[in-house]
C-alpha positions in Angstrom: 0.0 0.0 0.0 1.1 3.4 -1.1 1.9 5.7 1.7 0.1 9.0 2.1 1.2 11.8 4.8 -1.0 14.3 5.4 0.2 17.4 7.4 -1.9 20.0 9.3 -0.5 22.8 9.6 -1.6 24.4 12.7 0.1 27.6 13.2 -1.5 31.4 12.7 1.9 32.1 11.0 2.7 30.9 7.2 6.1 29.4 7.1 6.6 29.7 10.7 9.5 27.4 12.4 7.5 24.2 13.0 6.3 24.1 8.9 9.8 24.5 8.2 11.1 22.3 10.0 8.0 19.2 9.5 9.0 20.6 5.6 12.6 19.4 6.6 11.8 16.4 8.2 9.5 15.7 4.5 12.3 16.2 2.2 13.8 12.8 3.5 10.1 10.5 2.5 10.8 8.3 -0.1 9.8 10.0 -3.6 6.8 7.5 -4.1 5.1 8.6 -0.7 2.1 11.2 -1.2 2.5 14.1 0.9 -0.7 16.3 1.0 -0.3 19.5 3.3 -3.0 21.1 4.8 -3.1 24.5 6.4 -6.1 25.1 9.3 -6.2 28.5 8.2 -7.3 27.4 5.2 -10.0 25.2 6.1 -11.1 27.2 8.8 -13.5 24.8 11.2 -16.1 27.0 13.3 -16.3 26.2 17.2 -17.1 22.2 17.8 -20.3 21.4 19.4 -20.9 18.1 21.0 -24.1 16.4 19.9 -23.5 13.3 21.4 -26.6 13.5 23.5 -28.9 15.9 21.4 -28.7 14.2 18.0 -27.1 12.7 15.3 -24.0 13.7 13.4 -23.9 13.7 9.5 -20.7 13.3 7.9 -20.1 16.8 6.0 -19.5 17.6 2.5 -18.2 20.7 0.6 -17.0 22.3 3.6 -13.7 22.7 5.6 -14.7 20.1 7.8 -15.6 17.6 5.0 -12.2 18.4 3.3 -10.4 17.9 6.5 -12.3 14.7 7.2 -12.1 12.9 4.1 -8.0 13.6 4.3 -7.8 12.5 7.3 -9.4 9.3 6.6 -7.6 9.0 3.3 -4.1 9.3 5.0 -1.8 6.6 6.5 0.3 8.9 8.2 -1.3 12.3 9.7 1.5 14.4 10.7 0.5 17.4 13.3 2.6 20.3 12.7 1.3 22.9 15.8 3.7 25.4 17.2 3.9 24.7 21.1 1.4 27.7 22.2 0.9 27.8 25.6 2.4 24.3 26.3 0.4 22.4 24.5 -1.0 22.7 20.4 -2.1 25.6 18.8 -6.5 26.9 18.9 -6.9 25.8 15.4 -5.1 22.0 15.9 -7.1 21.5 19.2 -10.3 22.6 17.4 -9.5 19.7 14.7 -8.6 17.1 17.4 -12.3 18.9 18.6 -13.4 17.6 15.3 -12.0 14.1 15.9 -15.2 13.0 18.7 -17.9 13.9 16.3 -16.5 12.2 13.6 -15.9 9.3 15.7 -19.8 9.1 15.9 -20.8 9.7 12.0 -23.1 6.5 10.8 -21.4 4.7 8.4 -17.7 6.7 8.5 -16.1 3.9 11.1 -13.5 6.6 11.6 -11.9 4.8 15.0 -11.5 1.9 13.2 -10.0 3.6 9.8 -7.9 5.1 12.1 -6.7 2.0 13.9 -3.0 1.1 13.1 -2.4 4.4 11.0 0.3 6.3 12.3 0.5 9.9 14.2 3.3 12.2 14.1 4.2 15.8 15.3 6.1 18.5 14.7 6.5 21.7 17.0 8.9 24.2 17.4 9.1 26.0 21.3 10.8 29.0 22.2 11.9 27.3 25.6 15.5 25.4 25.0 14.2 22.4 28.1 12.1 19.9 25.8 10.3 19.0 28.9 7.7 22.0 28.7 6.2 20.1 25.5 5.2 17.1 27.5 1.4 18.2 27.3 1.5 18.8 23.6 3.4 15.2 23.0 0.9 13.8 25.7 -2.2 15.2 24.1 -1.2 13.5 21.1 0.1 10.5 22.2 -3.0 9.7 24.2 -5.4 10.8 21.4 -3.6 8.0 19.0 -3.8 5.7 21.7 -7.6 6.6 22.4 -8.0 5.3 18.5 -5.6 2.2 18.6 -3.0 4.1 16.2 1.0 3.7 15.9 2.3 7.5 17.6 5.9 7.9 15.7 6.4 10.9 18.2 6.9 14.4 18.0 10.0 16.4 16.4 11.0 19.1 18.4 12.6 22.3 17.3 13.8 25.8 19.1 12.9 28.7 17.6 10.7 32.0 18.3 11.1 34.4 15.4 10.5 33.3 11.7 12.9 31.2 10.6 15.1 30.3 14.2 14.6 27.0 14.0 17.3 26.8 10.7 20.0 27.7 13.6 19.0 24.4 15.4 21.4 22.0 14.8 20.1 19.3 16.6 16.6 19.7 15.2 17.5 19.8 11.6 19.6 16.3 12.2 16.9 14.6 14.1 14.7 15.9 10.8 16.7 14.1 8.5 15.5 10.7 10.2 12.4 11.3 11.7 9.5 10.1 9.6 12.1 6.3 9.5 11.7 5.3 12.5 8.9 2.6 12.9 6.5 4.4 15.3 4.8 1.9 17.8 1.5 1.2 19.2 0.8 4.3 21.4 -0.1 3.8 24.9 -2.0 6.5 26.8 0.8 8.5 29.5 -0.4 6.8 32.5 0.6 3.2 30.9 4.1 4.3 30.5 
């Protein structure tokens, strides 16, 4: 089966320092893996409401949301590229990881299962130089793949605060060169590590 990465782009800024450096960390995919990028601002999603006890969901169509969904589903990799705002992802990533419990519940999607041994990735770039204070960003998204039975290949993390830093980070820009090689693994949710 053909490989196909899909990247959200999370951030409020185009060509901020985690898009670079996810960009970076892209360059190395083999030549016959699809790469579709996606930029939230884009496919802006308004505020999610949970219907789980008022009605039904429908799966959308012709929309942002029905764009975003249908990629999502489509994709064997989904790669979250989300500068580290306020220690964890950005508004508009949490909004589509928002998105993820209704579509969980559309009739006829089976989106957990769909979901189920794909693999989850993520990119950020912090302003902090301790790695630590991105622990509820990688959390977040290592428990959400671990909610849906996926493979978590981790997250790349870069330093950088203004628009292009995160080219003066060495160690970032080697670790990009392998990251999308390494065999990610069944995620477990924090707790179970």
């Amino acid at each position: 089966m053909t490989r196909k990465f899909l990247f959200v782009l999370g951030s409020s800024r185009a060509d901020g320092n985690s898009e670079i450096l996810a960009r970076r960390a892209a360059e190395q995919l083999p030549s016959d893996v699809q790469q579709r990028w996606l930029n939230l601002a884009d496919h802006p999603l308004p505020d999610f409401e949970d219907l789980r006890h008022d009605s039904d969901y429908t799966r959308p169509s012709g929309d942002s949301a029905g764009v975003l969904l249908d990629a999502t589903l489509e994709a064997t990799d989904i790669v979250i590229v989300s500068p580290l705002y306020w220690y964890s992802v950005s508004a508009t990533t949490k909004r589509y990881l928002d998105y993820w419990s209704g579509w969980l519940r559309i009739p006829g999607v089976e989106f957990k299962a769909t979901l189920a041994q794909r693999n989850l990735w993520g990119v950020t770039a912090l302003a902090d130089h301790e790695p630590v204070v991105a622990d509820p960003l990688v959390g977040t998204l290592r428990n959400s793949a671990a909610y849906l039975g996926m493979r978590f290949g981790g997250v790349l993390l870069g330093n950088g605060s203004k628009p292009g830093d995160v080219l003066k980070d060495e160690r970032a820009l080697t670790e990009a060169k392998t990251f999308f090689a390494q065999e990610p693994q069944l995620a477990r949710f924090a707790y179970e590590s």
